[in-house]
N, C-alpha and C positions, 0 to 999 in steps of 0.2 A: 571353498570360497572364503574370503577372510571376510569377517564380519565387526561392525561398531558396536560394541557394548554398549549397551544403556547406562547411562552415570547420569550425575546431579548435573555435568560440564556439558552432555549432551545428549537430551533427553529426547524421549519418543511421542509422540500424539495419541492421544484415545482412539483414533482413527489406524494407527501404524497397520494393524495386523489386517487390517481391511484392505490398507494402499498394499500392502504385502500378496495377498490372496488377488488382488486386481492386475501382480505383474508388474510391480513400480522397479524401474529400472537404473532410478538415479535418484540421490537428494541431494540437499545442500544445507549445509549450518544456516540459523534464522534463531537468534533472542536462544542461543545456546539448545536448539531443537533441529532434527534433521526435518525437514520439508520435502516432501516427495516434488521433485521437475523434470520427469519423464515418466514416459509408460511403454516408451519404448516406437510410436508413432505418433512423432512431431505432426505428421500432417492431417492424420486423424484427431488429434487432441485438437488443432487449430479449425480444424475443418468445425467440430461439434459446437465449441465456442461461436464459431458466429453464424451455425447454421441451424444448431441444435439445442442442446444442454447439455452442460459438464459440470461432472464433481470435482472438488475440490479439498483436501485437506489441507486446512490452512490454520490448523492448530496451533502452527508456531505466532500467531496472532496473539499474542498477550494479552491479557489485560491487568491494569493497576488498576485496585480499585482505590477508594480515594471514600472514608465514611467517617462522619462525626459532625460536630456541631460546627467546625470549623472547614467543612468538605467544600462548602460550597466557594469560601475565598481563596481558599487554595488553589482550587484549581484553574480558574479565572488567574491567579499569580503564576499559575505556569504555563500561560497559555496567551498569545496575543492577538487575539479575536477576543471579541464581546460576549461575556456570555451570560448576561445577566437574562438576555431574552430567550434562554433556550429552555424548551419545556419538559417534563417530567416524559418520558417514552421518545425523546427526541435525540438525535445525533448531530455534533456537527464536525468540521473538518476544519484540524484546528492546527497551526504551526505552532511549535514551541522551541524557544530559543536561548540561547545562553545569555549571561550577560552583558555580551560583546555584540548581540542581534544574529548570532551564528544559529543556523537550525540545527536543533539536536531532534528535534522528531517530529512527524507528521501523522499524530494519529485521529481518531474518530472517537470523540468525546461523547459515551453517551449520558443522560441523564436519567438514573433508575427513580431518581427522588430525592427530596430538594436539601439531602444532607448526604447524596449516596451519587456518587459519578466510578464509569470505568471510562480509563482512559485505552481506548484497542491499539495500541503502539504498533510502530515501523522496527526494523533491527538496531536495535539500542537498547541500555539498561535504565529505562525512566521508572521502575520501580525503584532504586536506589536514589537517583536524583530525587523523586518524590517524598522518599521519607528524609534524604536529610535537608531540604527547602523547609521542612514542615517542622524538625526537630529545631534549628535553625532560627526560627520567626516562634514557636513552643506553642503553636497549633493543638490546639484540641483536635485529635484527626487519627483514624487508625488507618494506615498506607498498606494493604496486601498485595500478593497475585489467588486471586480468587477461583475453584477450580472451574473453569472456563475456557471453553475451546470452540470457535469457531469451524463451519461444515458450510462451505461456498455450493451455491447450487447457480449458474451461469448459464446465459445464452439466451437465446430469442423464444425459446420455449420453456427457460425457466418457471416461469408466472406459473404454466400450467402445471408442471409437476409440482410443486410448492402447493398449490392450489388444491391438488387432488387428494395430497396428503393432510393438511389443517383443514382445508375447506375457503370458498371463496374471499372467505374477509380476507384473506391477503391481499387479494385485488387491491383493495381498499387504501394498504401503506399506501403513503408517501414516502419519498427518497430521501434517505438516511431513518428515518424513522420505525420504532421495532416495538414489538408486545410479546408480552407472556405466551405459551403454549407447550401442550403436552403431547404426546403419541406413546400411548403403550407405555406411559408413566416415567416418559423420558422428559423431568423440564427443561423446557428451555426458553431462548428470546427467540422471533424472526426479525431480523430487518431488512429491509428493501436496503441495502447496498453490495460492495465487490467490488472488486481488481479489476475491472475491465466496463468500458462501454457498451455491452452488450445487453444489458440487464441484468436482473439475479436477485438472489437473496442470500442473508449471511444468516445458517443458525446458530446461535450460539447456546452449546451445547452445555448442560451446567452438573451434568455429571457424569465424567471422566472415567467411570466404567461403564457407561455405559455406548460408546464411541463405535464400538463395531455395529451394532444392534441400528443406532439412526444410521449410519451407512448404507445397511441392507434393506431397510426400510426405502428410503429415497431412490435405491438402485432399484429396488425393483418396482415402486411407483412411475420410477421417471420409463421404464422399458420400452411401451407405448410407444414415445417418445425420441427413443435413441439415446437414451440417458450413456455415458459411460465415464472412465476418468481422467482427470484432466488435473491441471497445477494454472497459478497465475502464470497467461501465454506472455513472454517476453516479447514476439513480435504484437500481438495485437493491443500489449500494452504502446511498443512504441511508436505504431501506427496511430493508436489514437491520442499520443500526449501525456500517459499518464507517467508523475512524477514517481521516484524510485531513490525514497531517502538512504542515503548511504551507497548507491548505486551514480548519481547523476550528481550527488551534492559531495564536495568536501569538508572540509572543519573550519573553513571561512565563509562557506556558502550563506550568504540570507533568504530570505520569504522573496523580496524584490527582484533576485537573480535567476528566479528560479519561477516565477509566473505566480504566486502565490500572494500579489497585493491585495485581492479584493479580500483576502482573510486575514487582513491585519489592521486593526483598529488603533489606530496613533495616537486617538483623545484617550486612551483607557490610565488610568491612576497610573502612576509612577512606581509603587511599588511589583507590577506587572515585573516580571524577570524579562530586560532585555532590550524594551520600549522606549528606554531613554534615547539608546542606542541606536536603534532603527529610524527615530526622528532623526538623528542627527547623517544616518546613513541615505534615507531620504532626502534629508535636504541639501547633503553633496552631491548626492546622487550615485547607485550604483555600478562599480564598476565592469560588473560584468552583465549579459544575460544570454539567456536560455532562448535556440535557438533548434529548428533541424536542421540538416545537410541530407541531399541527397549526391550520390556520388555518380561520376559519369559512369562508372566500370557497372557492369549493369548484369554480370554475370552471379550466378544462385550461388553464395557460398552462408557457411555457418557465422552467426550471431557473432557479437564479442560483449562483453564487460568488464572491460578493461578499458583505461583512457589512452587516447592517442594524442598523442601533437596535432594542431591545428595551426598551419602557416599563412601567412596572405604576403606578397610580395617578399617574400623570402626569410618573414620575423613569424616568431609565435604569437598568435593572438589567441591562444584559448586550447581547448582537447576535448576531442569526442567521446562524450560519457556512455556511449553503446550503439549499438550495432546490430543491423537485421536484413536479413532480404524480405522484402515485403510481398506477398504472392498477389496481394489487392494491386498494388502501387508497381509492382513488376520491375523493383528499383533496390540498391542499396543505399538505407537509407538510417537516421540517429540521431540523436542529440547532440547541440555542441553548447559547452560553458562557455561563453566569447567574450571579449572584447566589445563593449559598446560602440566603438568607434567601428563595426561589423554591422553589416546589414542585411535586410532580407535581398536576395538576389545578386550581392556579392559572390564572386567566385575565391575559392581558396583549395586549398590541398591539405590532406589527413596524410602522417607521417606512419602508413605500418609495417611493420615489421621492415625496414627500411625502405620501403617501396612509399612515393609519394603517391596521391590518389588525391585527382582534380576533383571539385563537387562545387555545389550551386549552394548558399544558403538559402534557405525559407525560414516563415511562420510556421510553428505548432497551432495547433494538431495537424499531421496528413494528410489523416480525415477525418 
């Protein structure tokens, strides 16, 4: 069997030899790291998600950290959300954009302390962008990737596995919000969030040999439970709406196209990367948005991530950014970038593989 070498161009998780030992049967490149997105049953993986609890290696989660005297304006300048009110252990979710109001990433700002931010990045290199914004503007600021690796614990029984391993105060987070903790002298953060609507917690693991060790730990806590492994589900993300930078957005895409207004603050200073820009995108108004389809053809086939043409009386008005048979919804169903002049309940046709396919649009989320 041919195999990927480990290099600097495409690196492995602290987690690998675990997803290994678990039977992982597929990955995919993420922020220059393979990501495990199989195990080999799709149905089982989906089924635990929203019935159970699933692990997750989700190592290729980044983080820049972002520390010095000047940490805190920085990152507020790469970010167009407000973040002067975000508190010390608090996370928020945050758009960041070029300076044409283009999204270049969608990540989960946390705030370790009030000179120390990790920004948990989408697939992009916002480590690079961050240090030279910062050399650029001659920031007092040291820009890393800090050894840091996230361990998603998901599903509707998450709470309790989490719970049995720390102890109750987990209960207690709030969403996005994380604290220190240790197990068998592994530190790390927890935070109450994740890739999916199911519930969960993200650890964020803060020493990178030590990645096999919390795996088996969690796995065999979560047992009880039905614990087993899983990857971010591509349908039950696009069942429930969730955004997929770099998957759903192109290199013109903005925060407005894409459902993301209510995290964009338009009063923020000027020197924000991007803000000028979005006022003025705002006040033309967007030309496109973010929409589902669901398709008449109603037969179970596999996923896509790939775009398609989207027609309506025989013009392109847009392409479907993905694709799912949905086993809740019993439908083929996805995103579409459209056409404003597109509406919910419009009918139109998805151009694949030359085969047109009639569909209905709707409102996000499905459910």
């Amino acid at each position: 069997m041919a195999e990927i070498g480990p290099n600097t161009r495409l690196r492995t998780s602290p987690f690998y030899e675990a997803t290994v030992m678990e039977g992982v049967t597929a990955f995919s490149p993420y922020n220059k790291m393979l990501m495990p997105v199989s195990y080999g049953d799709p149905a089982g993986e989906y089924g635990r998600l929203l019935n159970g609890v699933s692990l997750w290696d989700v190592g290729v989660q980044r983080q820049v950290q972002i520390e010095g005297p000047d940490a805190a304006r920085l990152t507020q300048i790469l970010c167009v959300r407000d973040m002067s009110n975000c508190f010390i252990n608090q996370g928020k979710y945050v758009p960041m954009c070029d300076h044409q109001g283009a999204l270049l990433n969608d990540p989960v700002v946390l705030k370790l302390d009030d000179n120390l931010f990790w920004l948990s990045i989408a697939d992009n290199n916002m480590l690079m962008w961050a240090r030279g914004i910062a050399a650029e503007r001659g920031f007092d600021v040291k820009v890393t990737e800090p050894d840091v690796s996230p361990l998603a614990v998901q599903g509707p029984k998450a709470e309790d596995v989490v719970a049995a391993v720390f102890g109750d105060w987990v209960r207690t987070l709030k969403f996005f919000w994380f604290a220190d903790a240790q197990i068998e002298n592994i530190p790390l953060k927890i935070a109450r969030s994740g890739y999916s609507k199911q519930g969960g917690f993200e650890l964020y693991l803060c020493d990178g040999s030590r990645g096999t060790d919390l795996w088996n730990i969690m796995r065999e806590a979560g047992a009880p439970w039905g614990i087993g492994p899983g990857n971010p589900s591509p349908v039950e993300r696009i069942e429930s709406g969730l955004l997929s930078y770099g998957g759903d957005t192109d290199n013109d895409t903005n925060p407005f196209e894409v459902r993301l207004d209510r995290y964009v603050n338009l009063d923020l200073d000027d020197e924000v990367i991007g803000i000028r820009a979005l006022r003025r995108i705002r006040e033309e108004g967007p030309k496109r948005h973010q929409l589902g389809v669901v398709l008449d053809d109603a037969t179970p086939v596999p996923g896509h991530a790939i775009w398609y043409d989207v027609t309506a009386d025989g013009r392109k008005v847009g392409s479907m950014t993905n694709g799912c048979w949905s086993p809740r919804l019993e439908a083929l169903i996805g995103f579409v970038l459209i056409s404003r002049d597109c509406k919910p309940g419009d009918r139109v046709e998805v151009l694949k593989h030359g085969t047109l396919m009639p569909g209905t649009l709707r409102e996000l989320p499905f459910i």
